[in-house]
N, C-alpha and C positions, 0 to 999 in steps of 0.2 A: 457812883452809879445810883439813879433813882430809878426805883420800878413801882410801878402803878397800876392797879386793876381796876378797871372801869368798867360798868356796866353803860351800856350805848342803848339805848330806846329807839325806833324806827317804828314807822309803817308796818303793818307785816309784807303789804303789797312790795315794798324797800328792799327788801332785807336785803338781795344779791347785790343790789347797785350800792348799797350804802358797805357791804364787807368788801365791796371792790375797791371803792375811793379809800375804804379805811387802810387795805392791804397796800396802797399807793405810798401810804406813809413810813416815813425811815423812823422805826423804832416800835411801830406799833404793829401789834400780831393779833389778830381776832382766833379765839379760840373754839370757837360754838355758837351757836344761837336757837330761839325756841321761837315753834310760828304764831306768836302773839308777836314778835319786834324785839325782843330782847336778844341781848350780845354781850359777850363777856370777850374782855379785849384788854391786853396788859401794854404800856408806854413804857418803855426803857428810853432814859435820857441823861447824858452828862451833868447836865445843870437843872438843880433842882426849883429854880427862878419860872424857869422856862414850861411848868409842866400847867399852869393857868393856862399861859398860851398856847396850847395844844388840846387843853379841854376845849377853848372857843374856835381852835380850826376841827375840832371833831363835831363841833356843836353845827357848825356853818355848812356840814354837807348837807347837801338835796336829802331829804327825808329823814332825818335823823330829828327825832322829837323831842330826848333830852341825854343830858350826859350826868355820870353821876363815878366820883369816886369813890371807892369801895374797901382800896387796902392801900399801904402806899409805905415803901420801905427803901431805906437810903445806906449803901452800900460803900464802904471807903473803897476805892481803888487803891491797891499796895505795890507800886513797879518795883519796889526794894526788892532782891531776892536771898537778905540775908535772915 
């Protein structure tokens, strides 16, 4: 499991529509934001290949100014239960 903290930049005029399409996303949680634009928002993802292409679909919403990684921590899933 990769988990990611990203700070997301918007608009301030943005901010609700840009946390709505982000909450739209399967994995990604917005936890906050401050009324300059800024949003603090964590990706949990299986595949750690995959997390560039998810900074460029957070990048490509309507008002979102820039995307920025911030923490980024990779987790082994263990299904053994011994």
């Amino acid at each position: 499991m990769n988990i990611s903290g990203v700070l997301v930049r918007s608009y301030p005029k943005n901010i609700q529509s840009v946390w709505n399409e982000l909450s739209k996303i399967e994995g990604v949680e917005v936890h906050g934001s401050n009324d300059d634009g800024r949003m603090v928002v964590t990706v949990e993802q299986d595949d750690a290949g995959a997390l560039s292409d998810m900074l460029v679909r957070i990048q490509d919403i309507h008002g979102v100014l820039s995307t920025s990684m911030i923490y980024h921590q990779f987790e082994e899933t263990n299904f053994n239960d011994n």
